[in-house]
Kinemage of the C-alpha trace (Angstrom):
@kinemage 1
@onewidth
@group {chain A} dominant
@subgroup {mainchain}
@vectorlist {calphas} color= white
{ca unk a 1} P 23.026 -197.991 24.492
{ca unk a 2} L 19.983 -195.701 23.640
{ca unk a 3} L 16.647 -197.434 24.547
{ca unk a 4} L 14.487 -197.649 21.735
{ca unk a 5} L 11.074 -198.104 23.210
{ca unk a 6} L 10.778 -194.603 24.357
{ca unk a 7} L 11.300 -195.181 28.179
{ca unk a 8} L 14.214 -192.033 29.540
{ca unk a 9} L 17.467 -192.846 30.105
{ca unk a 10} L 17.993 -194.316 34.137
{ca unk a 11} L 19.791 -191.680 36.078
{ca unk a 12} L 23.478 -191.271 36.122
{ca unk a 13} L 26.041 -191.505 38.928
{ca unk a 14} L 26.612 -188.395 38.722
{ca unk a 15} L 22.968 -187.546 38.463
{ca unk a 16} L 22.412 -189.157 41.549
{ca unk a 17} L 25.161 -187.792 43.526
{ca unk a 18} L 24.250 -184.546 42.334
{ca unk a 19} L 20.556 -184.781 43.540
{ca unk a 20} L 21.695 -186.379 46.929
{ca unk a 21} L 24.198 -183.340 47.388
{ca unk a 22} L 21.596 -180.922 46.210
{ca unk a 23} L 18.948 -181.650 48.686
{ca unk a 24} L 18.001 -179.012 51.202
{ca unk a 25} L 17.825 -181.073 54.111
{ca unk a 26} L 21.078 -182.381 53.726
{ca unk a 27} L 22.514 -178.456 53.466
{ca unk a 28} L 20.364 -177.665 57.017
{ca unk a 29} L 22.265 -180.797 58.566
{ca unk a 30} L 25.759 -179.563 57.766
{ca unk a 31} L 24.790 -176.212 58.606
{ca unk a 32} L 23.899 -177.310 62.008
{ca unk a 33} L 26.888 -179.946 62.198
{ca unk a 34} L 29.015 -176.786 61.519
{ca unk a 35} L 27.726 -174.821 64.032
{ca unk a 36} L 27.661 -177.400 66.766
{ca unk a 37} L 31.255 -178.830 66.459
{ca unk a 38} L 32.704 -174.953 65.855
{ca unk a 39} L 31.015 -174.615 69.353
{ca unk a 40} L 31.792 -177.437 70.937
{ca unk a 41} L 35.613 -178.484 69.519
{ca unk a 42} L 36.767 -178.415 73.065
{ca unk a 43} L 34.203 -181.380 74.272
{ca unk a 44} L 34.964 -183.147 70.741
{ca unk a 45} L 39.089 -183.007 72.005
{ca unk a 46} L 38.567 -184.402 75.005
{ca unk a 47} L 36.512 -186.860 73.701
{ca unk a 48} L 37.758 -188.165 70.443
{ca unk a 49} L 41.178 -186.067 70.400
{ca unk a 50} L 42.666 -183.984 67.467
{ca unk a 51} L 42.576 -186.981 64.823
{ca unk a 52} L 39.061 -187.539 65.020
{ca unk a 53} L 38.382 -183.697 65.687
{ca unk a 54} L 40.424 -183.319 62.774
{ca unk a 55} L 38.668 -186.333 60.637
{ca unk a 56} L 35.008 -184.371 61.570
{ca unk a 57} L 36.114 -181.364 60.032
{ca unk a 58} L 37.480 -183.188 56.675
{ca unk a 59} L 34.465 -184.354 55.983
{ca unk a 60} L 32.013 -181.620 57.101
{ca unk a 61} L 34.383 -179.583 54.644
{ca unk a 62} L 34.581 -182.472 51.421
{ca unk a 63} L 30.170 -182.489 52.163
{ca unk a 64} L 30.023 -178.602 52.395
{ca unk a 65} L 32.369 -178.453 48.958
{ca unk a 66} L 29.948 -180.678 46.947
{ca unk a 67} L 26.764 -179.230 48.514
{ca unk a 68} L 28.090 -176.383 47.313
{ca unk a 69} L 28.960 -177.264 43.929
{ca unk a 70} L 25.375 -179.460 43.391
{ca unk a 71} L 23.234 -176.251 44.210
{ca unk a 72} L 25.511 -173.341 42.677
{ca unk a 73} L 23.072 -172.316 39.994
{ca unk a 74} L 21.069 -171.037 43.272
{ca unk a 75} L 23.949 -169.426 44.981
{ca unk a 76} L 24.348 -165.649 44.653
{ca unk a 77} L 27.575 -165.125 44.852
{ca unk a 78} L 27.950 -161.383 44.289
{ca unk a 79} L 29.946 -159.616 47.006
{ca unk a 80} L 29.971 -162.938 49.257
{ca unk a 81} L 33.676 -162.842 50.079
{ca unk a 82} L 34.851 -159.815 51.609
{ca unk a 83} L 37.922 -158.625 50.140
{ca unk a 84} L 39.671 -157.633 53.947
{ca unk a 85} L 38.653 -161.461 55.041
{ca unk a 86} L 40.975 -163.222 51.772
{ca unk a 87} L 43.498 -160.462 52.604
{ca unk a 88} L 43.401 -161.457 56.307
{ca unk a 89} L 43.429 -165.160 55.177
{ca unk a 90} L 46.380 -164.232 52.864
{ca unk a 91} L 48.475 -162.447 55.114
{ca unk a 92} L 48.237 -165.547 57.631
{ca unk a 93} L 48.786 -167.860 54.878
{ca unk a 94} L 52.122 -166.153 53.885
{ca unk a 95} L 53.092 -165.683 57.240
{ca unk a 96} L 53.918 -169.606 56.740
{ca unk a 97} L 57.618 -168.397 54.457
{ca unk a 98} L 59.699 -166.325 57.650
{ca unk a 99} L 57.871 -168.557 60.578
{ca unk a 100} L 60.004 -170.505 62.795
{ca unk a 101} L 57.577 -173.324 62.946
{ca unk a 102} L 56.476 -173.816 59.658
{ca unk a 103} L 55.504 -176.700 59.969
{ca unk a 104} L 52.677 -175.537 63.130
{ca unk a 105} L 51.689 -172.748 60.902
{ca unk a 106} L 50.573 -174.731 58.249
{ca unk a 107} L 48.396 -176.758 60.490
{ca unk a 108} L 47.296 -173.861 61.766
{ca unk a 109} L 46.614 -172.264 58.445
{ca unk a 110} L 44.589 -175.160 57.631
{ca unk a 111} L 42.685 -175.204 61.092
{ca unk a 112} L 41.625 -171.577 60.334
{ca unk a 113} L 40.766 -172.525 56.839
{ca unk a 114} L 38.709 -174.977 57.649
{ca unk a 115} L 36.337 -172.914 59.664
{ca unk a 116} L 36.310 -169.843 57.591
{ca unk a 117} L 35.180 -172.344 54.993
{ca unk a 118} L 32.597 -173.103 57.095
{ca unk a 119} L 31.317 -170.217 58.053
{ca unk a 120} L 31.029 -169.232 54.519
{ca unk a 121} L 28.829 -172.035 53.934
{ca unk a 122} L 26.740 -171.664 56.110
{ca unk a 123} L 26.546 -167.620 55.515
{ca unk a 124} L 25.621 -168.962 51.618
{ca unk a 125} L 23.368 -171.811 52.075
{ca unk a 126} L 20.981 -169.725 54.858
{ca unk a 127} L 19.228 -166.540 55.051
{ca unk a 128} L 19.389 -164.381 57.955
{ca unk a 129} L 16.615 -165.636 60.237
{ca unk a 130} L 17.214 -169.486 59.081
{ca unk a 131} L 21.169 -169.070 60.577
{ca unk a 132} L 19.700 -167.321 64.182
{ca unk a 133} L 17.106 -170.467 64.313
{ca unk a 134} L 20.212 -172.930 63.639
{ca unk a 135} L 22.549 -171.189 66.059
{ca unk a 136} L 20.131 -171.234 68.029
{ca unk a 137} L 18.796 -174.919 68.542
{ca unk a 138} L 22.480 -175.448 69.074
{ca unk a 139} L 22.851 -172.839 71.541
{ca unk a 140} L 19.965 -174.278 73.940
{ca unk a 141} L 21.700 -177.673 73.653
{ca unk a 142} L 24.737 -176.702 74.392
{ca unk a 143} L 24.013 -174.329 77.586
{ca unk a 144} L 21.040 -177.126 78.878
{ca unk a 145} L 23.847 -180.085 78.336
{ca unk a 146} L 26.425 -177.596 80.348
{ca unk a 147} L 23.843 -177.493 83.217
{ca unk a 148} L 23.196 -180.680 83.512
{ca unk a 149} L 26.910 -182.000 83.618
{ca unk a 150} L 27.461 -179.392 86.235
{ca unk a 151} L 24.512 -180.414 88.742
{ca unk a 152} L 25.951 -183.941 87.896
{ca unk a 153} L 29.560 -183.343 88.664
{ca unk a 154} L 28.701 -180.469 91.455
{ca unk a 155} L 25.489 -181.713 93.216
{ca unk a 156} L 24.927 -185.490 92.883
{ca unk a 157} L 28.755 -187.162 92.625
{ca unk a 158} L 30.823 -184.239 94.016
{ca unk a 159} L 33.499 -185.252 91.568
{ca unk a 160} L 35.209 -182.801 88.862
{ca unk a 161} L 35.011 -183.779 85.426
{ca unk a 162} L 38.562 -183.770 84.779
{ca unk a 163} L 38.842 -184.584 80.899
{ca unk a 164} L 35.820 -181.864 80.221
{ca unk a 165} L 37.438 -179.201 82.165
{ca unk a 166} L 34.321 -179.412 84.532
{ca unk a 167} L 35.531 -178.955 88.249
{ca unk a 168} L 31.805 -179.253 89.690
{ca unk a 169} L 31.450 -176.426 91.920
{ca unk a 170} L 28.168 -175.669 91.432
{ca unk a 171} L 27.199 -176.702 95.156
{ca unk a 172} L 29.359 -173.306 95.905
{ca unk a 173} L 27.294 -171.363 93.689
{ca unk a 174} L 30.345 -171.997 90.489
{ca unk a 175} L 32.600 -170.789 89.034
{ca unk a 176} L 31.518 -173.340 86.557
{ca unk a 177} L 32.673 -174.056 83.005
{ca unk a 178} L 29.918 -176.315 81.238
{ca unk a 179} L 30.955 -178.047 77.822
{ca unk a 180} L 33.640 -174.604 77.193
{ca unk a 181} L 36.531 -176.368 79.292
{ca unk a 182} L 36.633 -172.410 81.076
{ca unk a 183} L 33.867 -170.068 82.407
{ca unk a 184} L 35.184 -167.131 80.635
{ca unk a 185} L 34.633 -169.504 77.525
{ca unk a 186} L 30.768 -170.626 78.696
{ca unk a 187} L 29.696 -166.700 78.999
{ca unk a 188} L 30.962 -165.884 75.928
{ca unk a 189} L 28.111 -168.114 74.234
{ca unk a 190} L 25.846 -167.816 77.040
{ca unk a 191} L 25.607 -164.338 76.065
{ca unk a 192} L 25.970 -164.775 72.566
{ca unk a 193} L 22.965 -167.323 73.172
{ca unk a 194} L 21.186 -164.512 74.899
{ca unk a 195} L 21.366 -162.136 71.925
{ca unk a 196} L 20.208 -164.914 69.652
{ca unk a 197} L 17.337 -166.296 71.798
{ca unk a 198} L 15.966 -162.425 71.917
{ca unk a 199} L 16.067 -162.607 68.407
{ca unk a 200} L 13.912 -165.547 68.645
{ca unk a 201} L 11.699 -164.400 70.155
{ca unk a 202} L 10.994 -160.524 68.616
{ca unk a 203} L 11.171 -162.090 65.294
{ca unk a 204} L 8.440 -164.929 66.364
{ca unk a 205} L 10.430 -167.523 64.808
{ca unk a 206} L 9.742 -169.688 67.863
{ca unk a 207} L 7.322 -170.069 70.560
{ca unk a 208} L 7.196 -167.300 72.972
{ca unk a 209} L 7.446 -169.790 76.107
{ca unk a 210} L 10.650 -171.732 74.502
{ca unk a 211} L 12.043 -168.123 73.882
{ca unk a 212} L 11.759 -166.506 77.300
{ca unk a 213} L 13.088 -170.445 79.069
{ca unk a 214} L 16.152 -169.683 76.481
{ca unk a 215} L 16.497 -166.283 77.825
{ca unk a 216} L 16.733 -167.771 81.522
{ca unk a 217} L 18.532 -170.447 80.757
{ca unk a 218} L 21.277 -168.014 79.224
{ca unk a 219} L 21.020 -166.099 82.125
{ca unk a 220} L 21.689 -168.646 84.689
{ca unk a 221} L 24.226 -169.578 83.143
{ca unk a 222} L 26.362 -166.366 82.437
{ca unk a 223} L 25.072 -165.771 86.560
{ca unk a 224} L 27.184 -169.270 88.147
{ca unk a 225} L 30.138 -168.228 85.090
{ca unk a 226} L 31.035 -165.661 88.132
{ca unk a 227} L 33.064 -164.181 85.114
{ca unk a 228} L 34.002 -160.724 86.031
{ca unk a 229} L 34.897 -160.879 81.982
{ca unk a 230} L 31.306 -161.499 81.281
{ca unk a 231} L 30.189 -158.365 83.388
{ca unk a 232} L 31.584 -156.283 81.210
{ca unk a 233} L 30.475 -157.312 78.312
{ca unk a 234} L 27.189 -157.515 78.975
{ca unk a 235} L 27.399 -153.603 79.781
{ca unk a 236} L 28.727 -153.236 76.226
{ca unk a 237} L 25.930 -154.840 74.969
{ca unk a 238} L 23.494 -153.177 76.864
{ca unk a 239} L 24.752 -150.048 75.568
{ca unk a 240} L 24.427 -151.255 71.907
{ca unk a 241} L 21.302 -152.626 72.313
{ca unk a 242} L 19.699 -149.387 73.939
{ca unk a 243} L 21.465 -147.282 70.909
{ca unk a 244} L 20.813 -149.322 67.840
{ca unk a 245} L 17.196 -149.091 69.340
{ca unk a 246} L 16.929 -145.345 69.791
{ca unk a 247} L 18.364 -145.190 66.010
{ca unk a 248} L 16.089 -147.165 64.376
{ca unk a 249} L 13.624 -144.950 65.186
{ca unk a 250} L 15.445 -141.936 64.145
{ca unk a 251} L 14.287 -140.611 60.663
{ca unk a 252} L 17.045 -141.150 57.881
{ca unk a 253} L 17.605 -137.402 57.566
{ca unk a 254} L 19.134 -136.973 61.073
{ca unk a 255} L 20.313 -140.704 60.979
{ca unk a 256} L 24.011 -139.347 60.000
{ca unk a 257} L 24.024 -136.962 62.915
{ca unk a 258} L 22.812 -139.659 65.399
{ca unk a 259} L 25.351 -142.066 64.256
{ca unk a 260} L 28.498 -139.534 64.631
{ca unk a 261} L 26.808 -138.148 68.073
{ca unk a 262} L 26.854 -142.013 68.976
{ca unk a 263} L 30.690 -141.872 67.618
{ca unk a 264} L 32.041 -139.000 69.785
{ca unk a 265} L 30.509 -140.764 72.888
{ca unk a 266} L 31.927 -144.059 72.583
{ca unk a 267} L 35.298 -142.292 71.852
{ca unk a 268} L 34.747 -139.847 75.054
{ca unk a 269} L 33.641 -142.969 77.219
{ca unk a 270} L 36.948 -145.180 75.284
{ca unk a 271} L 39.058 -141.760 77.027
{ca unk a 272} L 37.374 -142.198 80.471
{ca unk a 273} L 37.760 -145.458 80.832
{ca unk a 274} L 41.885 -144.736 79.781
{ca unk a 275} L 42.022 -142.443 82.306
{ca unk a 276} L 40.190 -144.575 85.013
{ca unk a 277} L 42.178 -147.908 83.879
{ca unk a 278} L 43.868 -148.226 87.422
{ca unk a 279} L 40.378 -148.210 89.019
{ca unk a 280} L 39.001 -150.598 86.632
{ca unk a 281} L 41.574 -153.015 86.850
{ca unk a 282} L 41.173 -153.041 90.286
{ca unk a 283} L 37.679 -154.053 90.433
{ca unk a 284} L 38.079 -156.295 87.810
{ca unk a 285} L 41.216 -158.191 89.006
{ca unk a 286} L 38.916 -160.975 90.391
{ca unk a 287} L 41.790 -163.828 92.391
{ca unk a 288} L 44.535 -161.754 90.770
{ca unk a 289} L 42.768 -163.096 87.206
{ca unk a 290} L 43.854 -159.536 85.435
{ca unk a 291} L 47.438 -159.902 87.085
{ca unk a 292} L 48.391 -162.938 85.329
{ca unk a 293} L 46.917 -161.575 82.111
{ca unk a 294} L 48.660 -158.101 82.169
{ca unk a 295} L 51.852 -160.303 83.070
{ca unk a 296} L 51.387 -162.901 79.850
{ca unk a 297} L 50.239 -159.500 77.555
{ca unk a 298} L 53.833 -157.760 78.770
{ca unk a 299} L 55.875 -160.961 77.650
{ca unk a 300} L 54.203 -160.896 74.462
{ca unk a 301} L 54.889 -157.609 74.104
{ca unk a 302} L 58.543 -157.712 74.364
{ca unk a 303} L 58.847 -160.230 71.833
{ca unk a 304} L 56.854 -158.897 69.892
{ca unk a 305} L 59.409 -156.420 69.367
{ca unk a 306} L 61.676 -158.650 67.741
{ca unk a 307} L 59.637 -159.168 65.064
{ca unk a 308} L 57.205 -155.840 64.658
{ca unk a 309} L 56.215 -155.961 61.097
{ca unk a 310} L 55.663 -159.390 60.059
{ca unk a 311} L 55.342 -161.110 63.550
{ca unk a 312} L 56.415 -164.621 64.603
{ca unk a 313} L 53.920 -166.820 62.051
{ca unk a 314} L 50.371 -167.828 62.793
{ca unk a 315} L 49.623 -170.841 64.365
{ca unk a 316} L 46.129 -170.095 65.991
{ca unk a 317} L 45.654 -172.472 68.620
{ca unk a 318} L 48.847 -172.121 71.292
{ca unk a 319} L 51.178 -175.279 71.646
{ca unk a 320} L 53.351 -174.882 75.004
{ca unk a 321} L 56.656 -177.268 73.626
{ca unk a 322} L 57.238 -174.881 70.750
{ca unk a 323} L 59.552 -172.174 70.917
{ca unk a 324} L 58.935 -169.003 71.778
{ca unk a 325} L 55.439 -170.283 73.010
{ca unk a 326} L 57.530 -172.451 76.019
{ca unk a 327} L 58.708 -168.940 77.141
{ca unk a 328} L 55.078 -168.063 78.903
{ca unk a 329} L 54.816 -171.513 80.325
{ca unk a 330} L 54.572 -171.219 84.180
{ca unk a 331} L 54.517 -173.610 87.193
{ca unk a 332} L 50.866 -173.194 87.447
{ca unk a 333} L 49.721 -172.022 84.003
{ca unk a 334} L 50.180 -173.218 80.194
{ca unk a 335} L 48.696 -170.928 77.940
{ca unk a 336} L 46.922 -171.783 75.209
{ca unk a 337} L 46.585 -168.438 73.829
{ca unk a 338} L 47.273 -164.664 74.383
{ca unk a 339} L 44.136 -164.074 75.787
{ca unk a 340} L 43.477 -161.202 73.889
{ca unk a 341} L 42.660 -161.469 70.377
{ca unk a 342} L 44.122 -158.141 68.949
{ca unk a 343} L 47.923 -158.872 71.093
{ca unk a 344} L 47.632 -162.496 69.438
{ca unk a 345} L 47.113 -161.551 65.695
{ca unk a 346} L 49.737 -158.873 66.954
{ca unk a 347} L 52.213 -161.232 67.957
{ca unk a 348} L 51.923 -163.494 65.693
{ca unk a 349} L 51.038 -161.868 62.488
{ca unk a 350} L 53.097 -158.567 63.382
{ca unk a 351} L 52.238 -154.644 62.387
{ca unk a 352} L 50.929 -155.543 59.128
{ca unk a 353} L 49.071 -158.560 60.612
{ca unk a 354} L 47.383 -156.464 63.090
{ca unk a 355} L 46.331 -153.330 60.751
{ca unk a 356} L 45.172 -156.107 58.358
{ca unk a 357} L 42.771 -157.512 61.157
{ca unk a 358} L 41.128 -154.288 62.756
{ca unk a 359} L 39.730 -153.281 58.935
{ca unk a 360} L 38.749 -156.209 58.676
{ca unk a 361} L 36.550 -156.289 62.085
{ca unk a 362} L 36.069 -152.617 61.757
{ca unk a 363} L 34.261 -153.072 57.846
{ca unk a 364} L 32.251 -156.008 59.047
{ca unk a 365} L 31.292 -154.349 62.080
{ca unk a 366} L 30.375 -151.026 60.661
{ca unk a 367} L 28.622 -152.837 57.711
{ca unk a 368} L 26.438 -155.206 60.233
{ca unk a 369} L 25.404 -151.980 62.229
{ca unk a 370} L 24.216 -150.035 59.574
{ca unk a 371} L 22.139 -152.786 58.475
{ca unk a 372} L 20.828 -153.504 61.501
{ca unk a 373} L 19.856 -149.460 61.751
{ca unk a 374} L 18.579 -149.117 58.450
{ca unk a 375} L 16.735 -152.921 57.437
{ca unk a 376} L 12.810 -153.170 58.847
{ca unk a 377} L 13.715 -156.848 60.024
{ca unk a 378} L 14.935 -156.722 63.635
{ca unk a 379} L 16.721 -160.019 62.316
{ca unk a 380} L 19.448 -157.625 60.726
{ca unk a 381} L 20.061 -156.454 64.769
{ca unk a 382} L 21.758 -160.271 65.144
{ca unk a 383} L 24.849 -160.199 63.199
{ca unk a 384} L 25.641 -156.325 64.942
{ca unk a 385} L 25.081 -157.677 68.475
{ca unk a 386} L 26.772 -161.198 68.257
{ca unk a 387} L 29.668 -159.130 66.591
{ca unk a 388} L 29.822 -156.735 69.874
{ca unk a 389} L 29.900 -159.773 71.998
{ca unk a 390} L 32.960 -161.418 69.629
{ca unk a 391} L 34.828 -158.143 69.362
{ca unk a 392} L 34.597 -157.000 73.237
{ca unk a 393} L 35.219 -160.405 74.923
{ca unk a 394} L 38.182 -160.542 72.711
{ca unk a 395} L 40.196 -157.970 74.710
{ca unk a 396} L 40.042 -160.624 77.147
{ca unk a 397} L 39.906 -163.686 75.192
{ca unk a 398} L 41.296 -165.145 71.756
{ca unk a 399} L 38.173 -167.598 71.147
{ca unk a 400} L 37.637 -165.021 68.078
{ca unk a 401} L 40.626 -166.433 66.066
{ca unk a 402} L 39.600 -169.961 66.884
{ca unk a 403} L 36.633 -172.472 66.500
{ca unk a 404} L 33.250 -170.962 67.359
{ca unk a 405} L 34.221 -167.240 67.754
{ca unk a 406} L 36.407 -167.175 64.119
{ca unk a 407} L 33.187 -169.693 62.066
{ca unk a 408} L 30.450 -166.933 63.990
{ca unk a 409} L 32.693 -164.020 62.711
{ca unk a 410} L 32.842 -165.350 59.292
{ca unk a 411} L 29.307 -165.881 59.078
{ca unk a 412} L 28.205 -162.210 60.654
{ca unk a 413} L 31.193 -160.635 57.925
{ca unk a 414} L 30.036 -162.291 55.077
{ca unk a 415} L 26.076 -161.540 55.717
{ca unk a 416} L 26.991 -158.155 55.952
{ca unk a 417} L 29.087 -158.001 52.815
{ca unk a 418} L 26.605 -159.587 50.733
{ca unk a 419} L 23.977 -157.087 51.916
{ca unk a 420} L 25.728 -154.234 51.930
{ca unk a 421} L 29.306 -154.269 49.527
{ca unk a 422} L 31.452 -151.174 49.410
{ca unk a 423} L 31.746 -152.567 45.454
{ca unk a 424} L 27.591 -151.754 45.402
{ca unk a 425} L 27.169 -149.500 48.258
{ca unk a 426} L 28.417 -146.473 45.944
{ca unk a 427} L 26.430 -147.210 43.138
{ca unk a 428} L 23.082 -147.397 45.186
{ca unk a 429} L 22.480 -145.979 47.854
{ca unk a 430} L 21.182 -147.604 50.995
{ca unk a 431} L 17.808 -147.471 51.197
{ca unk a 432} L 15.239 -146.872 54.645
{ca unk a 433} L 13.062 -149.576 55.120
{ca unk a 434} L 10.347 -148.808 57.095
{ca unk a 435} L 10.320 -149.962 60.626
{ca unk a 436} L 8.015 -152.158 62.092
């Protein structure tokens, strides 16, 4: 009924809902929800078990939807979804019509929906800087949490953690595994922590004391990891580091030189390290880790071959009682993955599946490092170095596809797309910012 003395009409339902969906600070809490049950789904398992894992997600993706849809007047949405990432998607989506568990693969569909979702939120709702602050607060939690558990379970009671994976053997200097469930798993983000708490603190977001304790904290953790995984990655990302440094401050007419000079070394240090494989995997082959790995890898190779071009369907995380997955289950060990990213999309997304994946890492990679070269903000240098850390560790490890690793890749591919889109890249040029 329309009021007659003047007063404005009392706010809808929808109005409401609208405005309570709308709100910034509710966006900032589901951005950091997000990011902290991406990183720590393992704990939330163990704790609450798939269901309520499960229930978390539903709801952090029905909230994200509607935050979405109450605030997309403010969204730019040109270039935001990379077209290899829906082909990717796609591909593992069809893979659900010749799988012989159909009915895993859609789960596992979903599962990887779910986060990609996600991490697409999270990539729209916050700049650059605002998603390094976010990641990480969560970070520092996470790793200062891990600690503490472990000088619980390894210095005052003695006692492994059983249901957290913890197996408290910090009083022997580790290996220990923190909130991951495996070391391997806790230096992934203690390094990936490390690159983002250096961001912190050369971009001043934070306070330079909080910053360098980060930095330590990271450290001490990735030292009692004892991951000989972890060594080598953080050589990698030296590497990077020291390069995209030396060509920032390269002028933009020799930029293109300095970039394919950087090329030919990485692909004369990639033949090396071929040739000196036997000697690496030696030293690296820490309690016969590599052994069991190169074992698992030939397996999966051989079946592989029975299905080369369209693989076996996706399924994402591993589950032991389904065929052909029982096949690698041993008297010791039950895989929950290939343990290398590349051999798992491989294997279970076939040829096709596997070409499909290394554009798309290859475009988002290529896309975050010429940002991070060319932009004035060292803030552009995050999404390049966490994507080193993803993509390396991922020869060893298949956290990528999953979880933290595949929500962190969306977000560092779709940053980079909306910056820098090959749908606008050829009608502007990229231009030099000057460097601080």
């Amino acid at each position: 009924m329309t009021r007659l003395n003047g007063a404005s009409r009392p706010a809808s339902r929808r109005d409401l809902a609208l405005s309570f969906f709308g709100e910034t600070r509710l966006a900032n809490a589901l951005v950091t929800v997000s990011i902290a049950v991406a990183v720590l789904a393992n704990t939330l398992r163990a704790l609450v078990g798939w269901p309520g894992l499960i229930g978390i997600l539903v709801v952090l993706v029905v909230f994200a939807a509607l935050s979405l849809f109450a605030r997309r007047e403010t969204i730019d949405y040109e270039g935001i979804l990379p077209i290899s990432l829906l082909v990717f998607l796609g591909w593992a989506g069809i893979s659900v019509v010749w799988s012989e568990y159909q009915w895993a693969t859609l789960a596992g569909i979903g599962y990887l929906g779910v986060f990609s979702a996600l991490g697409i939120y999270i990539a729209l709702m916050r700049d650059t800087i605002q998603i390094v602050r976010t990641f990480g607060d969560v970070l520092r939690l996470v790793l200062l949490a891990s600690l503490v558990l472990e000088i619980f379970s390894g210095l005052l009671i003695d006692t492994p953690i059983r249901f957290l994976g913890i197996e408290g053997h910090l009083d022997i200097a580790g290996p220990i595994q923190g909130l991951m469930g495996t070391r391997n798993q806790l230096g992934v983000i203690a390094l990936i922590a490390a690159v983002t708490f250096g961001t912190e603190l050369r971009t001043k977001s934070i306070r330079p004391g909080l910053a360098i304790a980060s930095l330590v904290l990271a450290g001490i953790t990735m030292v009692f990891t004892r991951s000989p995984l972890i060594g080598g990655v953080i050589v990698v990302l030296a590497v990077a580091i020291v390069s995209l440094y030396a060509l920032r401050r390269v002028t933009p007419a020799r930029r293109t030189y300095a970039q394919l000079g950087l090329l030919a070394g990485v692909a004369v240090v990639a033949l090396v390290a071929w040739g000196l494989r036997a000697t690496i995997i030696a030293l690296s082959n820490a309690g016969g880790e590599l052994d069991y790995r190169l074992q698992l890898w030939n397996e999966m190779t051989a079946l592989i071959r029975l299905n080369p071009v369209e693989g076996w369907g996706w399924i994402g995380h591993w589950r032991p009682a389904i065929s052909p997955f029982e096949a690698f289950v041993t008297d010791d060990r039950v895989p929950r993955s290939g343990v290398n990213a590349y051999l798992d999309v491989w294997f279970q997304l076939g040829g096709v599946g596997i070409l499909i994946f290394v554009g798309l890492v290859g475009l988002a990679f290529v896309r975050s490092w010429l940002l991070a070269g060319q932009k004035r903000s060292v803030v552009f240098a995050w999404p390049a170095l966490v994507l080193v850390v993803l993509l390396s560790s991922a020869l060893f490890e298949s956290s990528l596809l999953v979880e933290y690793g595949w929500l962190t890749f969306v977000v560092c591919c779709v940053k980079a797309s909306q910056d820098l889109s090959w749908r606008t890249a050829f009608a502007r040029p990229l231009e030099q910012e000057p460097l601080d």
